[in-house]
Each structure stands twice: as structure tokens, then as C-alpha cells.
FIKE-590521 format. One record per residue (C-alpha): x, y, z; residue number from 0. Coordinates in Angstrom, 2 decimals, decimal comma, padded with zeros to 5 digits. Example, Ala and Ser with C-alpha at 12.3 -4.5 7.8 and 13.67 -1.06 7.14 Angstrom:
residues 2
<px: 012,30 py: -004,50 pz: 007,80 i: 0> .
<px: 013,67 py: -001,06 pz: 007,14 i: 1> .
//
This chain:
residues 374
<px: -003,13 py: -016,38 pz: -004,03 i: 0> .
<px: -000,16 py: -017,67 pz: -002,15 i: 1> .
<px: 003,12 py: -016,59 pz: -001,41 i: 2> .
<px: 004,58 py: -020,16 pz: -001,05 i: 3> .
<px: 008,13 py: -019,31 pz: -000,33 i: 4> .
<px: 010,50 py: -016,72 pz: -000,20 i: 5> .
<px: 014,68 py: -016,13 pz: -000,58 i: 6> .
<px: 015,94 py: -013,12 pz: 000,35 i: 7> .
<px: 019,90 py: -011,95 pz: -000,01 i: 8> .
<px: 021,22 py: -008,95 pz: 001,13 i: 9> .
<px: 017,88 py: -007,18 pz: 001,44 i: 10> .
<px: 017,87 py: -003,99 pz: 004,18 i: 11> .
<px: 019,63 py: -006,06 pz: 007,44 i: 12> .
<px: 018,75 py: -009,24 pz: 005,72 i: 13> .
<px: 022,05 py: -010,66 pz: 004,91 i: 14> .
<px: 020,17 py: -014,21 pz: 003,44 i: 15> .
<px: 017,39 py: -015,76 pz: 004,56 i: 16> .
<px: 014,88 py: -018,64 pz: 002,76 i: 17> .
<px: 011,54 py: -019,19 pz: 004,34 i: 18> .
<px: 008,98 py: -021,77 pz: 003,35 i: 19> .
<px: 005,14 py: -020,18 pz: 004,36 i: 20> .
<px: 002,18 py: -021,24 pz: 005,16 i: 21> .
<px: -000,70 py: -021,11 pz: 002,98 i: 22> .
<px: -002,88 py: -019,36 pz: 006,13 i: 23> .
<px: -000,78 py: -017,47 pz: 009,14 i: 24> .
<px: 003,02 py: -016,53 pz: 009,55 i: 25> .
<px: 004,02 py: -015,04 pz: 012,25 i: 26> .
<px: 007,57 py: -013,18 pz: 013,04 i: 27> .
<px: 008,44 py: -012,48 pz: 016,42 i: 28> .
<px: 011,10 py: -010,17 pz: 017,33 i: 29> .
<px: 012,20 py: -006,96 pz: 018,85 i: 30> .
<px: 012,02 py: -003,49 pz: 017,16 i: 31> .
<px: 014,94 py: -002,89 pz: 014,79 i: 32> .
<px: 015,64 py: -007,02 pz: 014,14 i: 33> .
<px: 014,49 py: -007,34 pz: 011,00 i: 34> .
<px: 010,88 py: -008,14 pz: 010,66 i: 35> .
<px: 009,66 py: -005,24 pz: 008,92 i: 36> .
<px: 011,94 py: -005,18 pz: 006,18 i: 37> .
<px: 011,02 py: -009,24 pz: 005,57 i: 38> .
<px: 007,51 py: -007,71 pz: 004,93 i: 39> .
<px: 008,70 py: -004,97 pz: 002,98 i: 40> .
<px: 010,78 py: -007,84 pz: 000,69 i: 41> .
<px: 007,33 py: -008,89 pz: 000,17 i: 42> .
<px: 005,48 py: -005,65 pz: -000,60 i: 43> .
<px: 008,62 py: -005,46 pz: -003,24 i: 44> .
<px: 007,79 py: -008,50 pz: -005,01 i: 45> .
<px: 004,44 py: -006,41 pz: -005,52 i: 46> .
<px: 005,11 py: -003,05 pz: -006,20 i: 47> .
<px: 008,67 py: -003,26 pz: -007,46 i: 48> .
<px: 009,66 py: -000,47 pz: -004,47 i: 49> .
<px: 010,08 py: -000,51 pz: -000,87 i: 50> .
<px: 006,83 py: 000,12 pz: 000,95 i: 51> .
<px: 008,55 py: 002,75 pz: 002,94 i: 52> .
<px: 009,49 py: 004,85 pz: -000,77 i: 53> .
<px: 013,23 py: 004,35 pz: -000,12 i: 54> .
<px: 015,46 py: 004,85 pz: -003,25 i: 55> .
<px: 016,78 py: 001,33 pz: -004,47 i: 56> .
<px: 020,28 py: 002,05 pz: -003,69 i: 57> .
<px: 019,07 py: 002,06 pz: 000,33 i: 58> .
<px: 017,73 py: -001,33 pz: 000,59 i: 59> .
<px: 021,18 py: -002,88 pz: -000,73 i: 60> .
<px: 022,51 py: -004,39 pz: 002,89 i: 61> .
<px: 025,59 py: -002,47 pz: 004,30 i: 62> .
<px: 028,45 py: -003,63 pz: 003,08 i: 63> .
<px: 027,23 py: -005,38 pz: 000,15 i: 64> .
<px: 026,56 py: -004,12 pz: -003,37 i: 65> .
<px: 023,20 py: -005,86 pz: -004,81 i: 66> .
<px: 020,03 py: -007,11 pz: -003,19 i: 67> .
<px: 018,00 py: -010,10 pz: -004,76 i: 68> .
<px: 014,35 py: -011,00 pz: -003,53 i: 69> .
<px: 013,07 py: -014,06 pz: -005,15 i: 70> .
<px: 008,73 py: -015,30 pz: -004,16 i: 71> .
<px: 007,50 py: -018,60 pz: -005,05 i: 72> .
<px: 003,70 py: -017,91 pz: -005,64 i: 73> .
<px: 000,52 py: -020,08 pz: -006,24 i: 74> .
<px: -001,56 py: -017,83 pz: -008,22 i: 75> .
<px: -004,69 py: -019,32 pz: -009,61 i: 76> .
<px: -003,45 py: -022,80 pz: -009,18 i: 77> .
<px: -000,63 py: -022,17 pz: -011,07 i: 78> .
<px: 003,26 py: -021,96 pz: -009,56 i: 79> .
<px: 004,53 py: -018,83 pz: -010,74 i: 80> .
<px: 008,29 py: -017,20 pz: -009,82 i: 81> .
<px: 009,00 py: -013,52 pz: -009,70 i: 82> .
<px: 012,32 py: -011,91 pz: -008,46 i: 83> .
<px: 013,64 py: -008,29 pz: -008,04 i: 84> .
<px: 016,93 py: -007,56 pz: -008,13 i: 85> .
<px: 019,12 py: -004,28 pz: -008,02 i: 86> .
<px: 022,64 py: -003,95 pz: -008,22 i: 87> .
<px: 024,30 py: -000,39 pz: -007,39 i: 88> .
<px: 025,12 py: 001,42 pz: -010,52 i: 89> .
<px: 022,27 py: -000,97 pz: -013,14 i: 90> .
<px: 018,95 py: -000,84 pz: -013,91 i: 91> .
<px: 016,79 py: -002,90 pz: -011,41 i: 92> .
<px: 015,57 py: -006,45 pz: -012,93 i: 93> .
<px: 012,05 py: -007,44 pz: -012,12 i: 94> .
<px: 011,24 py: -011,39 pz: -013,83 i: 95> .
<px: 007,81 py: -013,46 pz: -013,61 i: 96> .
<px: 008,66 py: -016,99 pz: -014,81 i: 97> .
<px: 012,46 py: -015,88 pz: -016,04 i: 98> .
<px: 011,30 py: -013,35 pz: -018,45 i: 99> .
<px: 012,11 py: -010,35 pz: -017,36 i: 100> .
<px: 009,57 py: -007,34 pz: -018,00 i: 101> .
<px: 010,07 py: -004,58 pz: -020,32 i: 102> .
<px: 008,12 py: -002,08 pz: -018,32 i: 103> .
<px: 007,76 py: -002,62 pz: -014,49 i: 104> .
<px: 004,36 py: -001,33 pz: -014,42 i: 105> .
<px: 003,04 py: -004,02 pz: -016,25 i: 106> .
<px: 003,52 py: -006,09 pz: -012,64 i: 107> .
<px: 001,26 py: -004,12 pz: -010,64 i: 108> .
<px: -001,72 py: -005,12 pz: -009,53 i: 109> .
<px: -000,68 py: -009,17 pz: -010,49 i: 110> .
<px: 000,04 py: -010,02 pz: -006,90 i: 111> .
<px: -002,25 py: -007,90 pz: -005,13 i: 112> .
<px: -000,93 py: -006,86 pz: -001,37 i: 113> .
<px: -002,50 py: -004,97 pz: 001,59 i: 114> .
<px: 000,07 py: -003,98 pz: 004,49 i: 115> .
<px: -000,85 py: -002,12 pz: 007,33 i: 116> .
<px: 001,87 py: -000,78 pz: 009,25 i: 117> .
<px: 002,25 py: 002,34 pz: 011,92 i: 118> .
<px: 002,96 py: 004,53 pz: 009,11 i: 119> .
<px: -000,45 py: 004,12 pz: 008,44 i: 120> .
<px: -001,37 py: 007,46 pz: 010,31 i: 121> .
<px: 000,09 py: 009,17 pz: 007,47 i: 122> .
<px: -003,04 py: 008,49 pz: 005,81 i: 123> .
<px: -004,97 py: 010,92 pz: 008,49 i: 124> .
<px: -002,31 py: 012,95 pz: 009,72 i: 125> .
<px: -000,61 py: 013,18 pz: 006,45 i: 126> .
<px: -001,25 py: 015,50 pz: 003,55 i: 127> .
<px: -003,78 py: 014,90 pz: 000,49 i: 128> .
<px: -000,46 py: 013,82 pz: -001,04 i: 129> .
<px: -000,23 py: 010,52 pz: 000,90 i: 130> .
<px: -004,33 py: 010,04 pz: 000,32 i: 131> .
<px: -003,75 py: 010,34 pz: -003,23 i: 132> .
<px: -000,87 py: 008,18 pz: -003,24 i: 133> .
<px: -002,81 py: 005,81 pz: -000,94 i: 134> .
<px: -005,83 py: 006,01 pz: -003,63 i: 135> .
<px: -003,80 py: 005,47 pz: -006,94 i: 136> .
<px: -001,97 py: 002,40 pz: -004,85 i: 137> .
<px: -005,38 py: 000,43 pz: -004,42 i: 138> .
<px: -006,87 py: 001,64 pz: -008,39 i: 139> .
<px: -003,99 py: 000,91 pz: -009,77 i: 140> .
<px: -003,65 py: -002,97 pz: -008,35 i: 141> .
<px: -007,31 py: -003,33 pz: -010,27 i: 142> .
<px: -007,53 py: -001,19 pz: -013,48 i: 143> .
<px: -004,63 py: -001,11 pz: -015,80 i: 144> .
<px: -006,14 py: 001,65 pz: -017,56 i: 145> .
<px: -006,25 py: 004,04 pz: -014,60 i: 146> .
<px: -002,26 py: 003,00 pz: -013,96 i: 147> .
<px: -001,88 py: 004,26 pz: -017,76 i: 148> .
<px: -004,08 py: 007,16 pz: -017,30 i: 149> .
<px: -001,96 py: 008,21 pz: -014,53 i: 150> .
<px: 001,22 py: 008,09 pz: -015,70 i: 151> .
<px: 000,47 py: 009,95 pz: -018,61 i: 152> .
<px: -001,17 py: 012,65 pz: -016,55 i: 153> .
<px: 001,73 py: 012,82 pz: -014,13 i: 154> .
<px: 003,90 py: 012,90 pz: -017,26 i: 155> .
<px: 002,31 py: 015,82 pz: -019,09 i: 156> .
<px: 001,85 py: 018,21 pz: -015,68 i: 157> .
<px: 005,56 py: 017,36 pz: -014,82 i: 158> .
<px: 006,30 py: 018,68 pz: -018,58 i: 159> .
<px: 003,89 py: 021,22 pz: -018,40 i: 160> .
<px: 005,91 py: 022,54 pz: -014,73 i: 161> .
<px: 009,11 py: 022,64 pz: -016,51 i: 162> .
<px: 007,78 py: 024,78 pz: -018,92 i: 163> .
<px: 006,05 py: 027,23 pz: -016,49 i: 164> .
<px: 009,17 py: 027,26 pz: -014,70 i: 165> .
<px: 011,55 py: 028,09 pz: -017,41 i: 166> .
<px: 009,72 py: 030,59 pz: -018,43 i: 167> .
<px: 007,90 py: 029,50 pz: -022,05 i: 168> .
<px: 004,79 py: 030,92 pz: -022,38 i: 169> .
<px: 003,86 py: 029,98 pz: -025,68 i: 170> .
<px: 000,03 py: 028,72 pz: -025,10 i: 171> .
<px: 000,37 py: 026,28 pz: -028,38 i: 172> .
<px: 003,22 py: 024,79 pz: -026,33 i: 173> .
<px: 001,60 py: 024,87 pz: -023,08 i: 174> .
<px: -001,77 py: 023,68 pz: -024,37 i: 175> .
<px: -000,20 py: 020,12 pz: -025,88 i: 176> .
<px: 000,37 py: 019,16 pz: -022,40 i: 177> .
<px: -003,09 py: 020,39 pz: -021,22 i: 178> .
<px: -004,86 py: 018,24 pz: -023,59 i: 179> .
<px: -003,24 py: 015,32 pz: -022,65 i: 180> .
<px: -003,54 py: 015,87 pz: -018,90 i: 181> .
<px: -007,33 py: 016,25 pz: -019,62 i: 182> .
<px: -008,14 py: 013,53 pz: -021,60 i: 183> .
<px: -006,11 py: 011,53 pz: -018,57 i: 184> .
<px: -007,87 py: 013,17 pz: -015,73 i: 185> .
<px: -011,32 py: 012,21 pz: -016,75 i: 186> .
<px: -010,31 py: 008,63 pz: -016,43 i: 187> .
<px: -008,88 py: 009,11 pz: -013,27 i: 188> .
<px: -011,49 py: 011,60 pz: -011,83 i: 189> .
<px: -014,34 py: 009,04 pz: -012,79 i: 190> .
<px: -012,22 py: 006,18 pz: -011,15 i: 191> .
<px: -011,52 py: 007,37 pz: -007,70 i: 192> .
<px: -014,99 py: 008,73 pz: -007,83 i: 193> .
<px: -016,42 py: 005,33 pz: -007,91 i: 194> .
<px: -013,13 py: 004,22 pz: -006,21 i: 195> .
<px: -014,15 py: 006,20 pz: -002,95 i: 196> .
<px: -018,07 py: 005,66 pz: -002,91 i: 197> .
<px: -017,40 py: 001,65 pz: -002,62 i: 198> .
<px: -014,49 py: 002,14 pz: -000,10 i: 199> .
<px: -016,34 py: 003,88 pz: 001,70 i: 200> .
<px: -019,23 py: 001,58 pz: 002,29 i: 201> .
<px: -017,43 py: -001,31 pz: 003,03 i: 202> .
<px: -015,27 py: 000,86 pz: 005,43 i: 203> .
<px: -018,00 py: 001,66 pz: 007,67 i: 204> .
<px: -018,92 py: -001,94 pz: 008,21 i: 205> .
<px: -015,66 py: -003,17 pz: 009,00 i: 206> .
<px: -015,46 py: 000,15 pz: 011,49 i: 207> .
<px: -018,28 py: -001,01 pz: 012,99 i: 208> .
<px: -017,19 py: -003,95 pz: 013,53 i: 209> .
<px: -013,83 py: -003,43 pz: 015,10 i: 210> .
<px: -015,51 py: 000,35 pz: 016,75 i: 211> .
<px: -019,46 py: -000,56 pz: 017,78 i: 212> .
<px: -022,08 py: 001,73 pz: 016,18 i: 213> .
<px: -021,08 py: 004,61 pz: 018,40 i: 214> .
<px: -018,91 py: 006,04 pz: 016,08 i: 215> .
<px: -020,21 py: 007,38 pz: 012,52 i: 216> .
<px: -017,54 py: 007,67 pz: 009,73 i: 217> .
<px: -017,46 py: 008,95 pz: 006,64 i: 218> .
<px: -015,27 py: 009,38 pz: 003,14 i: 219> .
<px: -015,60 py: 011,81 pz: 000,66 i: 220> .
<px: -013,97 py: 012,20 pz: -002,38 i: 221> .
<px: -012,89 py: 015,92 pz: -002,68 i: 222> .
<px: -012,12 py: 017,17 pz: -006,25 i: 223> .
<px: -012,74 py: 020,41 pz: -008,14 i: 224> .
<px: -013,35 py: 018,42 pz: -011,13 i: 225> .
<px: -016,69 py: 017,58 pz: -008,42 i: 226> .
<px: -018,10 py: 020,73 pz: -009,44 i: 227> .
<px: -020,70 py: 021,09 pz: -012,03 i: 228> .
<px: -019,48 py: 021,37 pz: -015,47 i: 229> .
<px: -015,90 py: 021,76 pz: -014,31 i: 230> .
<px: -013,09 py: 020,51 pz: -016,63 i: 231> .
<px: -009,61 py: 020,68 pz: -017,08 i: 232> .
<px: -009,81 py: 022,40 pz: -020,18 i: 233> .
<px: -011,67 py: 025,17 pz: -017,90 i: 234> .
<px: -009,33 py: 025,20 pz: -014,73 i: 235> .
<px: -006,66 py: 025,43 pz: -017,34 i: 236> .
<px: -008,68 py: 028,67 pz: -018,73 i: 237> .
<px: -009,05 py: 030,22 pz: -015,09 i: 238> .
<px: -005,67 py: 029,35 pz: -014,03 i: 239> .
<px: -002,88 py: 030,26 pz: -016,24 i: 240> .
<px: -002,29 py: 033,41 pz: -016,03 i: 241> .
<px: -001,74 py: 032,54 pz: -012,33 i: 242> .
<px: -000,06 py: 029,79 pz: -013,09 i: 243> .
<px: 002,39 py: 031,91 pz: -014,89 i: 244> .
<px: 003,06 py: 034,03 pz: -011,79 i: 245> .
<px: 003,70 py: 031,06 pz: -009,67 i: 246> .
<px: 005,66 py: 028,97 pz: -011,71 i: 247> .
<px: 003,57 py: 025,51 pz: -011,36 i: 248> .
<px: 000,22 py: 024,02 pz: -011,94 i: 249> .
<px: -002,50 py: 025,43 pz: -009,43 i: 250> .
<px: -005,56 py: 023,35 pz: -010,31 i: 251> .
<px: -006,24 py: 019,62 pz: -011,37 i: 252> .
<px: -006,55 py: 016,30 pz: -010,19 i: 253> .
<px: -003,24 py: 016,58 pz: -008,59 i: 254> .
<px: -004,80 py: 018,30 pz: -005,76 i: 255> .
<px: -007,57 py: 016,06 pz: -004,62 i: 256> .
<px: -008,05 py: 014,61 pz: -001,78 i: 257> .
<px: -010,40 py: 012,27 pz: 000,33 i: 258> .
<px: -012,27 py: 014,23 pz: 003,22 i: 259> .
<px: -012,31 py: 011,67 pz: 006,24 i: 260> .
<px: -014,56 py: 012,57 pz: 008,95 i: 261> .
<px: -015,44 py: 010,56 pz: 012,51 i: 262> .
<px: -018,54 py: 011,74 pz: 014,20 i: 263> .
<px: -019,17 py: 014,57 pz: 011,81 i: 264> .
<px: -015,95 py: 016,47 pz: 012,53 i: 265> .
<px: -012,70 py: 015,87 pz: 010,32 i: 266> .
<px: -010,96 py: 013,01 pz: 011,85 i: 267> .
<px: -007,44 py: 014,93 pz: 012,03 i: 268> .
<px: -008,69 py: 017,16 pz: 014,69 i: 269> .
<px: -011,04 py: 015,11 pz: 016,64 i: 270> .
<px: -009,66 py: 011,81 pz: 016,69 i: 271> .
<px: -007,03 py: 009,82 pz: 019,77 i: 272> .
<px: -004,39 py: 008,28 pz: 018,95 i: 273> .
<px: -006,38 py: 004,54 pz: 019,40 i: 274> .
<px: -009,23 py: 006,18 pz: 017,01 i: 275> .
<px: -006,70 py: 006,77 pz: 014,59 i: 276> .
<px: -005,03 py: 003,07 pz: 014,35 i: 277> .
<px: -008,90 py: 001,99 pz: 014,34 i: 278> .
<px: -009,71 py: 003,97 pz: 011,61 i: 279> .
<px: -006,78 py: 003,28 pz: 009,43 i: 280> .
<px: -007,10 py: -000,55 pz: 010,13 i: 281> .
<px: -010,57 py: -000,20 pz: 009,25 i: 282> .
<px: -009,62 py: 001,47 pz: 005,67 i: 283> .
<px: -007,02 py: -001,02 pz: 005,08 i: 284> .
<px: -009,36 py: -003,89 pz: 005,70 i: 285> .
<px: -011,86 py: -002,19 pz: 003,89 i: 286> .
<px: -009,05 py: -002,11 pz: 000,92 i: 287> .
<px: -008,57 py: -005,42 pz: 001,33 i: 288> .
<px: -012,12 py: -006,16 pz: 000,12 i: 289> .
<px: -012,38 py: -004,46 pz: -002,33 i: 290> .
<px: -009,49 py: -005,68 pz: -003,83 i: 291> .
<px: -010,11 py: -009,19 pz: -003,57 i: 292> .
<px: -013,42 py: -007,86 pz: -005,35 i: 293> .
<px: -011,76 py: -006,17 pz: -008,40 i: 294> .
<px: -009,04 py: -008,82 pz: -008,68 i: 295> .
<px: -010,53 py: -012,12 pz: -007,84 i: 296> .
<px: -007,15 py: -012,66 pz: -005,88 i: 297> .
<px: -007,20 py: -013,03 pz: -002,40 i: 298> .
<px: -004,61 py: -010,83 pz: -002,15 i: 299> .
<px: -001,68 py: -010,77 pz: 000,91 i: 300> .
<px: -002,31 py: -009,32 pz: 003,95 i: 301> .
<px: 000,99 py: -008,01 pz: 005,46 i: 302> .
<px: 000,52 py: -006,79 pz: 009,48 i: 303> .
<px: 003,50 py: -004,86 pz: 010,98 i: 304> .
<px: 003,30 py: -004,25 pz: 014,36 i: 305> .
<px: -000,58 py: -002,88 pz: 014,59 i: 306> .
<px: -001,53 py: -004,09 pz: 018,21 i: 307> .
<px: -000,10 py: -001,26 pz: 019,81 i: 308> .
<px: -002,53 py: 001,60 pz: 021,12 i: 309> .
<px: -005,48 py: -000,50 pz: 020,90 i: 310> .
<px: -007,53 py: -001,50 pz: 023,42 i: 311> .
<px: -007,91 py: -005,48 pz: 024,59 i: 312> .
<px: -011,69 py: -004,92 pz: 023,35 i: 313> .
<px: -010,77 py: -003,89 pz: 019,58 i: 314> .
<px: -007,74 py: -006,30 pz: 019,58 i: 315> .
<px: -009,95 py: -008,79 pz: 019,69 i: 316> .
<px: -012,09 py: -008,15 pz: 017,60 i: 317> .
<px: -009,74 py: -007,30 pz: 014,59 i: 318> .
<px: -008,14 py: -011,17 pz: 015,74 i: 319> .
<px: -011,87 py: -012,76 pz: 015,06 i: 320> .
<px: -011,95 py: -010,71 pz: 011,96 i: 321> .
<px: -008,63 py: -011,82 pz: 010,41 i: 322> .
<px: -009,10 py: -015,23 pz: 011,49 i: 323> .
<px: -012,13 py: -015,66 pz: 009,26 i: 324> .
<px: -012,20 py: -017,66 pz: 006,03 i: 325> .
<px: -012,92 py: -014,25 pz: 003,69 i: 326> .
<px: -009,00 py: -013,36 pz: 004,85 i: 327> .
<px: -006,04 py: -015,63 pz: 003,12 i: 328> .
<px: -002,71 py: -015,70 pz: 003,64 i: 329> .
<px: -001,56 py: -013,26 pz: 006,68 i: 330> .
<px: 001,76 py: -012,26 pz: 007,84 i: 331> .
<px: 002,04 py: -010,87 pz: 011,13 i: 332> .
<px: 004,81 py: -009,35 pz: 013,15 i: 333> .
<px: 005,02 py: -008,71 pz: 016,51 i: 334> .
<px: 007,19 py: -007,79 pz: 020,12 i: 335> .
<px: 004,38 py: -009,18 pz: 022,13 i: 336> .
<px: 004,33 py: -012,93 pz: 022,07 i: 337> .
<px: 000,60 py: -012,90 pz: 024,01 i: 338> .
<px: -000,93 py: -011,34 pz: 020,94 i: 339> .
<px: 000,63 py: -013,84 pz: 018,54 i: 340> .
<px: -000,66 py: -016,80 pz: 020,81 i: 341> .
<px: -004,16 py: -015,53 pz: 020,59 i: 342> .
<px: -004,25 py: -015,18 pz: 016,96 i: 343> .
<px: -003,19 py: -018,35 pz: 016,35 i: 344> .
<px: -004,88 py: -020,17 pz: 018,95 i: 345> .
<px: -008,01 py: -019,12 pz: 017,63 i: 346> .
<px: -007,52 py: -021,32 pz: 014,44 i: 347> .
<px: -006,80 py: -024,97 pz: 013,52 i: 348> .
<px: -005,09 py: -023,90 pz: 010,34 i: 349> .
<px: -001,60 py: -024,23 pz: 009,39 i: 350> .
<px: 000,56 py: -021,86 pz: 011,83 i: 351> .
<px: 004,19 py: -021,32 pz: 011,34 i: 352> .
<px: 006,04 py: -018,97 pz: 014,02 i: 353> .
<px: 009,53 py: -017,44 pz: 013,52 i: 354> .
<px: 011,65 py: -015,41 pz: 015,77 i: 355> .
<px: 013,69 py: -012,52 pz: 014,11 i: 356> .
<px: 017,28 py: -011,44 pz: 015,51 i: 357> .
<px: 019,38 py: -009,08 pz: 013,42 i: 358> .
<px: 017,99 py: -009,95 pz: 010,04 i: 359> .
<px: 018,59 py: -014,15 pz: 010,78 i: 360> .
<px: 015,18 py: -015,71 pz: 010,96 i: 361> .
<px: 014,64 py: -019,06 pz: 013,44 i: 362> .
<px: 011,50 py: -021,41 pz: 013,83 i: 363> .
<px: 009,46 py: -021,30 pz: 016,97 i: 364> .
<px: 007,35 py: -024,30 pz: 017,60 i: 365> .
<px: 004,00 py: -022,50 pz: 018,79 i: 366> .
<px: 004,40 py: -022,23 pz: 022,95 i: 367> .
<px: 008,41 py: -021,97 pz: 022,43 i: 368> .
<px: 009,90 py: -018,88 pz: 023,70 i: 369> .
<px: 012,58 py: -016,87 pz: 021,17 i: 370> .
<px: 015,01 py: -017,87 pz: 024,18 i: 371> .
<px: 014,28 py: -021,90 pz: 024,76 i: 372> .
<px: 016,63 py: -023,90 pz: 022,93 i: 373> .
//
């Protein structure tokens, strides 16, 4: 798959901006705060049909302006396809593939499968099981549709099944409609990350050997109380809602798992430095890379904001000889440090295209040039 090119208007900082790619590396070159991020993010939207950072619509309309339009060219199985976003303050965001404009938006995901790593990747350790789960249902949801269903219905029924425990109605028929459908959902989802989490976590601990040496063991485990022998929802429900009662929300389900991350033996949280951290994270996001190009038979995008930074020269290089390979396609790469673009790209004959950013107006570089030679 290939992003071929891309139009932006009014997008973050972006005021407008068109941009024809290569099929292989792009690189964007700029200080913090220019612009180059949210060019990325433009593209994660095309994707996802949100900002990768979870701002609300109405924030990614440029200052000043009312509406933001992002419009991708893509070559997608040989075939030239368009899709565009658009939001305009105060109407329902438009998201069309070839013109036709779709009726629900989650019919788009997983289509143009994306992997971005960015420095708010440390959410995933440092973060709570909320931003693994949200990390997890991201990557399933690109490759099964029937997971993405699953989970909305799920999410649909506990939020119901809240309201009720909140206001107050106790009336077990009532409560019980929403627990059936939140446990004929979680069994889908329970058996997905399962499986999800066993083959992420196999390829994960090559590529962190790779990028890490063999000194440093690391593991994932998929943490669920629907893991427990014989355990259903039908029987957390049973232990839980008289408690749940008393506390006004849902205790117990497949809204609390998590995925137990662990380097050496010890949880990775505690233990790990800050360049352990962006090693492991790059590691899991390369890892998700694979195993999306797996499930999708898409080469999906590979978006890379600013990851250079706390790593030493030793792992930098070897994450530079890993994305330069042929099992990588199209790459995007931003960056303050011009040294760490010019080794990337000198390490491949393949079409390179180089871009400086400077308050949201994007400029070619001829590879060599300086953002500051005319």
C-alpha cells in the first residue's frame, strides 16, 4: 500500500499544503512545534478517522479558520483509490473512499492499515491498562472486523449498564439485558487479544533482540480474569453486583484487562531507563507492524515522529538497518537532527524525498541541502 499523495487545508498549523510521496522514504525536517507532527497525524486521520493524539475534531480546525479537509491519494492493491476527511465546526464529520461517503465510519478501519510511533509511545509502559487496551483494540481492530463489532457492542452495553447502576435501577431483568450482551461480546474479544498477545509477543522479542542484543529477556502477557478457569461474564456478573450496586459502576470484565510487560523478569515500569523504554516500545510497534502486514496482506504505513532521541548511536543504527529493509514499505520520518536523516537515507538507493517544515509550510530539500541554503 501507498500513500501516493496528500492535500491538506487548514489541518492543526497546516494552513494548505499538497505533497507528492515517495513510494519508499519521506522525510520532514524541522524544528519542534513547525508542523511535522501534525502532517503525520493528517495521515494517521485518513486511517482512523481521529487525530492520533485523541483530540476532539473541533481542535484540529486551524486557528482562525472554521473547517479542516485532508484528502490521500492511495495505491492499494494496484488500484488508485481517494479517501478524504473533512469536519466543519458545528456538522457531522465526512469521511469518502472513491466519493462515496460512508454511512458508518467504522467501516474504514483497518482498510489503510498504519503504524506510528511517536514519544507518546511511553504511555504504553508508563501509562495505565487503559492505554494498553486501547493500544490492543487499535492493532485487532485494523485486522478483524468482527472484533471492531464485538467491541462496540460491548462498550455499548457496559456504558448502558453504568447509567443504570448510577441512577439507581436495580431491576436485575433490566440490568441482566445488558449483561448478556456484554457477554456474548466479551468472549469474542477475550479469545482475540488472547491470540492477539501470544503472536505479538513472539515476534516482539525478535525484533527486541535485534535492536537490544540477547542480554535483555522480555516478555508479554495477556492479563484477564476471564484467564481464569471456568470464569465468565455471566459469573463475574453473579459475584459482582451487589458490589457493583454500592459503587455505582461495573467492577469486573474485559474492561479491565491489561497486558503484563516485563524486561528481565521484573515489570518493565519499575525497572526500565528511559532508553529501555523507547527500545521497548519501538520494538512493540515494529513488532505491530508485522503482524499487521500478516493479518492484512497490506504493507501498511509506517509513520516515525521524532524516535531518535534517548537512544544510543548503537541501537540507532540498528533500528536504521531494520527499517531500511525490503519487509518495511512506505516510511515517513520526521526529524530536528539532519545527521540521522542522512544516514537513513544514505543507506538506500531507493526513491528519497526530503522536506523541511517551518510553521505548517512544507519546502523540498534536495538530499545534502541544508533547511537554510537557498
Amino acid at each position: 500500500m501507498q500513500l501516493v499523495s496528500l492535500t491538506i487545508t487548514d489541518f492543526k498549523n497546516i494552513p494548505e499544503a499538497h505533497i507528492e510521496l515517495s513510494p519508499r522514504f519521506n522525510g520532514f525536517l524541522g524544528l519542534n512545534g513547525m508542523g511535522k507532527s501534525n502532517l503525520l497525524d493528517a495521515i494517521y486521520a485518513l486511517s482512523f478517522t481521529k487525530s492520533f493524539t485523541g483530540a476532539h475534531d473541533r481542535m484540529l480546525v486551524r486557528r482562525g479558520s472554521e473547517l479542516f479537509m485532508v484528502k490521500g491519494t492511495y495505491l492499494r492493491q494496484g488500484q488508485p483509490e481517494e479517501v478524504t476527511l473533512g469536519y466543519s465546526a458545528g456538522r457531522r464529520k465526512s469521511l469518502k473512499r472513491k466519493g462515496k461517503e460512508y454511512k458508518r465510519m467504522s467501516e474504514h478501519i483497518g482498510s489503510f492499515p498504519i503504524v506510528m510511533m511517536s514519544p507518546r509511545d511511553i504511555d504504553l509502559i508508563r501509562g495505565t491498562g487503559t492505554d494498553r487496551r486501547r493500544w490492543m483494540d487499535m492493532v485487532i481492530s485494523q485486522s478483524d472486523a468482527t472484533y471492531l463489532d464485538a467491541l462496540m457492542r460491548y462498550n455499548a452495553a457496559l456504558e448502558q449498564r453504568n447509567r443504570q447502576l448510577r441512577d439507581g435501577v436495580y431491576d436485575r431483568t433490566l440490568l441482566e439485558i445488558n449483561e448478556m450482551m456484554m457477554a456474548a461480546a466479551a468472549e469474542t474479544i477475550h479469545s482475540a487479544r488472547a491470540v492477539f498477545v501470544a503472536e505479538l509477543g513472539e515476534i516482539f522479542s525478535r525484533y527486541h533482540r535485534l535492536m537490544a542484543g540477547d542480554d535483555e529477556e522480555v516478555t508479554l502477557a495477556y492479563e484477564s480474569e476471564l484467564n481464569e478457569p471456568g470464569m465468565t461474564m455471566e459469573r463475574l456478573f453473579e459475584l459482582n453486583r451487589a458490589k457493583d450496586g454500592i459503587i455505582k459502576h461495573t467492577s469486573s470484565g474485559i474492561h479491565r484487562d491489561d497486558i503484563i510487560m516485563t524486561l528481565g523478569g521484573m515489570d518493565v515500569r519499575r525497572t526500565a531507563s528511559e532508553g529501555q523504554c523507547k527500545t521497548f516500545t519501538i520494538a512493540l510497534r515494529l513488532a505491530q507492524y508485522e503482524f499487521l502486514s500478516g493479518a492484512t496482506h497490506l504493507r501498511p504505513l509506517l509513520l516515525l515522529d521524532d524516535i531518535f532521541d534517548k537512544l544510543d548511536s548503537v541501537r540507532v543504527e540498528r533500528i536504521i538497518r531494520m527499517v531500511s529493509g525490503d519487509r518495511f514499505g512506505q516510511i515517513f520520518i520526521t526529524d530536528t537532527n539532519r545527521k540521522h536523516l542522512d544516514e537513513i537515507f544514505s543507506a538506500t538507493s531507493e526513491d528519497v524525498r526530503l522536506w523541511s517544515v517551518d510553521n505548517g509550510e512544507f519546502a523540498p530539500l534536495e538530499l545534502g541541502q541544508s533547511p537554510s541554503e537557498p
